[in-house]
N, C-alpha and C positions, 0 to 999 in steps of 0.2 A: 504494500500500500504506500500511498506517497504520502508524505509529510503534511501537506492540507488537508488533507482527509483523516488521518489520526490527529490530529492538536485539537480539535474542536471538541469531540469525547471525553482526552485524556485532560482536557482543563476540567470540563464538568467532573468530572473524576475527582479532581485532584481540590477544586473547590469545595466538596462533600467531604474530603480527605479520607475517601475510598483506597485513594492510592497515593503514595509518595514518588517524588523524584529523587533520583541521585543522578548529577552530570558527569561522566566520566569523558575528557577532553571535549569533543564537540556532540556524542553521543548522548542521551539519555535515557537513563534505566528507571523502568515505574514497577515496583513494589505494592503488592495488595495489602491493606492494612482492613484486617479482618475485624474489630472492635468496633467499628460500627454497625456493621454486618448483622454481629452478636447482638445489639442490643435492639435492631429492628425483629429480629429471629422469636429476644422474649418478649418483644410486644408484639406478637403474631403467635406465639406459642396458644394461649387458650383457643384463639379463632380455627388455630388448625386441628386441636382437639376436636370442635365442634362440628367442625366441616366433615370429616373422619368419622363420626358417628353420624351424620346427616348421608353420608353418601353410600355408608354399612347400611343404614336402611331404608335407602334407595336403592338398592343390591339386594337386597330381600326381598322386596317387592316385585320388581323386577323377577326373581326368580321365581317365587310365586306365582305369576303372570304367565309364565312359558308351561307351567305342569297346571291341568286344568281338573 
């Protein structure tokens, strides 16, 4: 990919501080910084519980549905 077309992402990125920079001479290397990651993971944690039990028994039903 060329250079214009990654800087626009890797800024959004790096303004969330999803990811870091380290410049090595004129390269630049981007690091995942996982800690933010984790903390949208536990505020999504109950929602996924929930969803998980909503879709088990939409899977039931469903099953149900096929054998008459």
């Amino acid at each position: 990919m060329d250079r214009p077309s990654v800087s626009e992402p890797m800024q959004l990125l790096l303004d969330r501080r999803l990811v870091s920079e380290h410049r090595v001479g004129r390269a630049i290397r981007y690091t995942l910084t996982p800690e933010p990651l984790a903390d949208v993971a536990s505020c999504l944690s109950p929602l996924e519980m929930f969803w998980r039990g909503r879709l088990k028994d939409l899977n039931t039903t469903l099953d149900n549905l096929k054998d008459p």
